[in-house]
C-alpha positions as CSV (number, residue, x, y, z in Angstrom):
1,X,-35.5,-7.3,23.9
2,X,-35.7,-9.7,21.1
3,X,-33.2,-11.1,18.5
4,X,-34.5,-9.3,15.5
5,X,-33.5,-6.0,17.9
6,X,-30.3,-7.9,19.0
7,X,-29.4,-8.6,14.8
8,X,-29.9,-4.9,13.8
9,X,-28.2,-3.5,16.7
10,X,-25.3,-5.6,15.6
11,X,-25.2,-4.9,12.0
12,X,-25.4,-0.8,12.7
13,X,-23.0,-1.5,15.5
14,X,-20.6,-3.4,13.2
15,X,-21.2,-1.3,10.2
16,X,-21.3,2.3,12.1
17,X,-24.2,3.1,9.4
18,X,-28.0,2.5,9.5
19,X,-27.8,2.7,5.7
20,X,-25.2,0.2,5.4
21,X,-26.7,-2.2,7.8
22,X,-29.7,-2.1,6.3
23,X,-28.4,-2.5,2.6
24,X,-26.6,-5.7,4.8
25,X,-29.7,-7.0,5.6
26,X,-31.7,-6.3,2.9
27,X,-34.1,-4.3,4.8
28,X,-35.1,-0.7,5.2
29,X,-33.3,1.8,6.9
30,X,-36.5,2.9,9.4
31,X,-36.7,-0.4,10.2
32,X,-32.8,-0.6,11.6
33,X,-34.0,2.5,12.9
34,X,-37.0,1.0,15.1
35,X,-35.3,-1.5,16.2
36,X,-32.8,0.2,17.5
37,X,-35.1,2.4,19.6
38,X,-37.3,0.2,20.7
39,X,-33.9,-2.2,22.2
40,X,-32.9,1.4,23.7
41,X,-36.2,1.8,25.3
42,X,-36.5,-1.6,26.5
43,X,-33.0,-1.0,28.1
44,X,-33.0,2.3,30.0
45,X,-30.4,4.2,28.1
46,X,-28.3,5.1,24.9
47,X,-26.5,2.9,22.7
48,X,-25.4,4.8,20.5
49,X,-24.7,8.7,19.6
50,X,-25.8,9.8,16.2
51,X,-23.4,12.3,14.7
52,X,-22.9,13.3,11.1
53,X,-20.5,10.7,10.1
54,X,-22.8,7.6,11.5
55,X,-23.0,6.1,14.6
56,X,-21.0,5.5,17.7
57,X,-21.3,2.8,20.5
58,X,-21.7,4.5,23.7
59,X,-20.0,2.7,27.0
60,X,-23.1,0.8,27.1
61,X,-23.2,0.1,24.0
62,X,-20.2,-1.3,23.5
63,X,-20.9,-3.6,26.7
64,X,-24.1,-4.7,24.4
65,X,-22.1,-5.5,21.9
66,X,-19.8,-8.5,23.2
67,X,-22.9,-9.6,24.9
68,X,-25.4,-9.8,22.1
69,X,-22.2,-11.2,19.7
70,X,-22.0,-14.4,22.3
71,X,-26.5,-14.5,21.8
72,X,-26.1,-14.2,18.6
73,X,-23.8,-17.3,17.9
74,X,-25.4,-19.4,20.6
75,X,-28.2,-19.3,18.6
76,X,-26.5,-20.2,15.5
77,X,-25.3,-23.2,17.3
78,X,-28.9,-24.0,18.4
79,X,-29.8,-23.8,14.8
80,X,-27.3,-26.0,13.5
81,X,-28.1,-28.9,16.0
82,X,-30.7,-30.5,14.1
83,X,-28.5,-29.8,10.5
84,X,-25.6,-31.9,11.9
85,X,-24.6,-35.3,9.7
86,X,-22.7,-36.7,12.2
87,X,-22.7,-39.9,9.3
88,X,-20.0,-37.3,7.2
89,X,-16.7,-38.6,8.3
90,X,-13.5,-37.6,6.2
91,X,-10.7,-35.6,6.0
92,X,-10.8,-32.3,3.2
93,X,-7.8,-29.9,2.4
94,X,-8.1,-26.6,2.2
95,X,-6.2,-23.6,0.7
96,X,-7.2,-20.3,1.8
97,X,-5.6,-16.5,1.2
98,X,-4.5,-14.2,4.1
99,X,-7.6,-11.8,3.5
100,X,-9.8,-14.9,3.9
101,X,-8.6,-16.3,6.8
102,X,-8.7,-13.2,8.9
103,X,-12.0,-11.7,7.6
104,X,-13.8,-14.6,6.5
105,X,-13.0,-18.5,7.6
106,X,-13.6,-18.0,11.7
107,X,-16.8,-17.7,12.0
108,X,-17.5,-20.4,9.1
109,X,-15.1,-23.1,10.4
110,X,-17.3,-23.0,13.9
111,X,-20.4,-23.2,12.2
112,X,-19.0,-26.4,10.0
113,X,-17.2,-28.2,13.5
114,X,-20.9,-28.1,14.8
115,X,-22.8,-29.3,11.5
116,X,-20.0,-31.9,10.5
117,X,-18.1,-32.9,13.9
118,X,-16.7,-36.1,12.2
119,X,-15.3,-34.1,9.9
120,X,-11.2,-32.9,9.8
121,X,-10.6,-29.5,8.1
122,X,-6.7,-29.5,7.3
123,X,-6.0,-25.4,6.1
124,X,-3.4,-24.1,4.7
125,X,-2.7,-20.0,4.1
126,X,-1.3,-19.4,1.0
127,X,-0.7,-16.8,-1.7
128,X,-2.9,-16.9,-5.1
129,X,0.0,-18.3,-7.0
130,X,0.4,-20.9,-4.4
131,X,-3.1,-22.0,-4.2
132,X,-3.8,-22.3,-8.0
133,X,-0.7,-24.4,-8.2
134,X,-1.9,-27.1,-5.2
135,X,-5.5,-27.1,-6.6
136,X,-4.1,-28.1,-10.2
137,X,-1.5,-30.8,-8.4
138,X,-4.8,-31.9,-6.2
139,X,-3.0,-31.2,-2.8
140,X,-5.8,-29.1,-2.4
141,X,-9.5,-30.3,-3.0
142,X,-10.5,-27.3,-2.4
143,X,-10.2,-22.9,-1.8
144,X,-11.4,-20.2,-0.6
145,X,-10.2,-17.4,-2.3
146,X,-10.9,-14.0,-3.7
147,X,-12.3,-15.0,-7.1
148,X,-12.0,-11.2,-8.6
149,X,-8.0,-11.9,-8.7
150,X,-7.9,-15.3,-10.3
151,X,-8.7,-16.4,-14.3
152,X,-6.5,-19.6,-14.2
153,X,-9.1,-21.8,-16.8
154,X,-7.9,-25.2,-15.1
155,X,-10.0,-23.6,-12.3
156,X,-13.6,-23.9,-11.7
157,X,-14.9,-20.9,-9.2
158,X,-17.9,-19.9,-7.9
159,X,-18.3,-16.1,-6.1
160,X,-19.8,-16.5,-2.5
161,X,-20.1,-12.3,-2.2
162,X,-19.6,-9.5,-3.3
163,X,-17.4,-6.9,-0.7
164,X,-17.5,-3.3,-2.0
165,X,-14.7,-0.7,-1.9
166,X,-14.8,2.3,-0.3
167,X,-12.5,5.4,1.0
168,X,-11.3,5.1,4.5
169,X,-11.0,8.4,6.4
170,X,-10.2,9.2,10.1
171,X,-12.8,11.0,12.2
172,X,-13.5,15.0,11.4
173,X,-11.4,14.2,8.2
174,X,-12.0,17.3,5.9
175,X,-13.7,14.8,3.7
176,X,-16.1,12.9,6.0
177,X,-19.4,13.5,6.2
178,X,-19.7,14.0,2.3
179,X,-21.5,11.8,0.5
180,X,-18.9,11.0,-1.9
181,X,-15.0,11.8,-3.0
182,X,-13.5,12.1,-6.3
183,X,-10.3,10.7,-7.0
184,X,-8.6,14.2,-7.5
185,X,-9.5,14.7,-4.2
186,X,-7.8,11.8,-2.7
187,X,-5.2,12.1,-4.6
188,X,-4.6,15.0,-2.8
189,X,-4.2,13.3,0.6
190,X,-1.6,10.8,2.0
191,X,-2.6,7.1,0.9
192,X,-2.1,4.1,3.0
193,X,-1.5,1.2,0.7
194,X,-2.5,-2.1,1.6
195,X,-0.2,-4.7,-0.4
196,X,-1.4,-8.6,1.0
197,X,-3.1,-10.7,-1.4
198,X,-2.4,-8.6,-4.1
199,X,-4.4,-5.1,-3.0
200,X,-1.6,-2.5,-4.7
201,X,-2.1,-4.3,-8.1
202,X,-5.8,-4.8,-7.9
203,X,-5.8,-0.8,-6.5
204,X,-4.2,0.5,-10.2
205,X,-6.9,-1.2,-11.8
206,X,-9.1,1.7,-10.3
207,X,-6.6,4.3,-10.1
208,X,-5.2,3.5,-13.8
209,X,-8.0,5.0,-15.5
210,X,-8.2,8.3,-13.8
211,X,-4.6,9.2,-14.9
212,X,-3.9,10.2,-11.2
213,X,-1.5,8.5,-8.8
214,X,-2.5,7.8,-5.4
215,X,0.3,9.7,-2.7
216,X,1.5,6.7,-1.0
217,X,3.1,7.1,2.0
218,X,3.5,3.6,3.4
219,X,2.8,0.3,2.0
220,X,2.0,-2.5,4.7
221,X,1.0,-5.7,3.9
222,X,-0.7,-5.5,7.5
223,X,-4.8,-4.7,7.1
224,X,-4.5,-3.8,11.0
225,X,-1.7,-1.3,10.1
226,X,-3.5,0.3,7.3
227,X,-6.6,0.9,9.9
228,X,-4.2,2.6,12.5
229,X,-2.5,4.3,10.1
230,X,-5.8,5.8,9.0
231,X,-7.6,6.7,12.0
232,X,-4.5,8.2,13.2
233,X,-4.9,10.5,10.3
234,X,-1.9,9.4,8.3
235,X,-3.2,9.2,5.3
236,X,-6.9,7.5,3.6
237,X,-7.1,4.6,1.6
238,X,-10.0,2.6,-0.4
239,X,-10.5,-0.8,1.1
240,X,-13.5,-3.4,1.1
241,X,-16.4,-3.2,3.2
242,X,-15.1,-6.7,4.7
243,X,-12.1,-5.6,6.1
244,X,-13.4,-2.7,7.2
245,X,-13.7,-1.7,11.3
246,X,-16.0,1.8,12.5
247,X,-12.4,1.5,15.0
248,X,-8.9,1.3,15.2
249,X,-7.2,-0.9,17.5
250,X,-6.6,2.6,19.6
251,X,-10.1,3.0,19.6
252,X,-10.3,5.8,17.6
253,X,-13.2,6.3,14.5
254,X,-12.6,5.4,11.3
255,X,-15.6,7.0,8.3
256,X,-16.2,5.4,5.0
257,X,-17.6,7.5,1.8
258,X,-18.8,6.3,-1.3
259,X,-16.3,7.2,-4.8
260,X,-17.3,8.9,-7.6
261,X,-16.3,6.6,-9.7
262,X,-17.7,2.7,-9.7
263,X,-15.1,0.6,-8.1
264,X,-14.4,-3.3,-8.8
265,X,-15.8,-5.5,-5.5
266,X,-13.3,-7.6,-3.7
267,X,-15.1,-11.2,-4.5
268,X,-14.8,-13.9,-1.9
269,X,-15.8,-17.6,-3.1
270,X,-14.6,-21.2,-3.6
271,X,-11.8,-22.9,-6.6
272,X,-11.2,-26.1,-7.6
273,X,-9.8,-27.8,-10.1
274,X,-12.2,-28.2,-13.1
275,X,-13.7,-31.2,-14.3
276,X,-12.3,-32.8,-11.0
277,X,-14.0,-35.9,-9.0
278,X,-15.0,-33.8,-5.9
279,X,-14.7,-36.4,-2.8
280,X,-18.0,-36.8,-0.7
281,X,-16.6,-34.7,1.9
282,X,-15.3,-31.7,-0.3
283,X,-18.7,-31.7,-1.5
284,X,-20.2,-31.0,2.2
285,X,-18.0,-28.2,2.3
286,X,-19.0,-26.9,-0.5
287,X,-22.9,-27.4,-0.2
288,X,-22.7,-25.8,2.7
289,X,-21.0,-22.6,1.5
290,X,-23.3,-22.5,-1.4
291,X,-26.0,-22.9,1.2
292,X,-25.2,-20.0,3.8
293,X,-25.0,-17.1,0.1
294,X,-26.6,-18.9,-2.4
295,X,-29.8,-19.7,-1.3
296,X,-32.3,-16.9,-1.5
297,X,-33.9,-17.3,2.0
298,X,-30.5,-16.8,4.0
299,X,-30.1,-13.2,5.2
300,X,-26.4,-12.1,5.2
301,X,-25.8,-10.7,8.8
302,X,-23.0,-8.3,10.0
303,X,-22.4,-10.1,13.0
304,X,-20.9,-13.3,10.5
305,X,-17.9,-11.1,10.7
């Protein structure tokens, strides 16, 4: 067992797709592949069942997969010991949106308490409109935020990643398994609509110019609901790859296809208030994001989630 078999097994495990892991790690899909055998032949057993619609964590699997999660972030924290600047001291604001917070911030604010530990992150969830507002008045130095909704041009921005969209369907859905929908077939289907951080507008921007109307039959401004209401087969709904879970909190199996038609990313990234004096600290923060998707040598990993 090594950690490159540990970080694949992860990434298929958290993505329920070789091809999606590998297009997460920027690798090929027969090497996810040989890792994951080679990690099952080490250990003795099955991890996962291959079916038609991906693949699913067997019991032993899923015991793997809390285990090699807690490897996975020791050695994060190993890594970061010789990065920390124990000589940045400060306080920074920050605004963040729902989507961010839940999806997003965790796993980031534990890497930045072990790099910076003099450091004091103050964060505040807020809604777009209430961000914008506290970055222009300075209460905020700075956000993290889901660039593809704002244009305010007192705002500076800068996109960390790219999330893209796809259908949600429950297990042995009458679509899964394809390789993509259309939207006239969706449309044909119940639609669970997500409405936090402004989802239901940004959804008409991709329904709008197919002339159909998606057949909503409940709007929740709960991601968690939407993911029940889905694999309980409810109804589908297109969601970004960031919020999405191979499981509902029931444990049953939710699927993911591809839609016809190209679909606008959810973009996560940082705002500020243009032309602004950025305080030493703020600029940490920021360096560091930049660092962890900017730089060309880090590899984006599933298990950040």
């Amino acid at each position: 067992m090594n950690l490159r078999q540990l970080k694949y097994f992860l990434a298929t495990a958290e993505l329920g797709q070789v091809s999606r892991a590998a297009s997460e790690l920027s690798i090929s899909q027969s090497s996810v592949t040989s890792a994951i055998r080679e990690l099952e032949q080490s250990m003795g057993t099955t991890l996962f069942n291959r079916t038609a619609h991906g693949m699913d964590l067997t019991p032993t699997g899923r015991d793997l997969l809390s285990a090699a999660r807690d490897v996975m972030e020791k050695v994060q924290i190993a890594q970061d010991i010789g990065q920390n600047h124990s000589d940045v001291t400060g306080t920074i604001n920050i605004a963040a949106t729902y989507t961010v917070c839940g999806y997003f911030l965790p796993y980031h604010l534990d890497r930045l308490s072990h790099r910076f530990p003099n450091l004091t992150i103050n964060i505040s969830e807020l809604n777009r409109e209430s961000i914008e507002e506290g970055l222009i008045s300075n209460r905020f130095d700075v956000a993290v935020i889901l660039t593809s909704n704002t244009s305010n041009p007192e705002l500076a921005t800068q996109t960390l990643m790219r999330s893209h969209r796809r259908l949600w369907v429950p297990q042995n859905h009458t679509l899964a398994g394809r390789e993509f929908a259309t939207f006239e077939e969706v449309a044909e289907h119940d639609y669970i609509m997500l409405t936090v951080d402004e989802a239901a507008n940004t959804s008409m921007k991709y329904w709008g110019p197919t002339g159909l109307v998606p057949r909503v039959r409940m709007r929740t401004s709960s991601t968690e609901a939407v993911r029940s209401m889905v694999a309980n087969r409810l109804g589908v709904t297109i969601l970004s790859d960031m919020v999405y879970r191979p499981w509902s909190l029931e444990g049953r199996r939710i699927s993911t296809l591809v839609m016809d038609r190209e679909i606008p990313s959810m973009d996560v990234g940082l705002a500020w208030r243009r032309n602004q004096d950025m305080p030493n600290a703020a600029r940490h923060f920021v360096d560091y994001f930049r660092n962890a998707y900017l730089s060309p040598q880090m590899a984006h990993t599933a298990w950040r989630g």
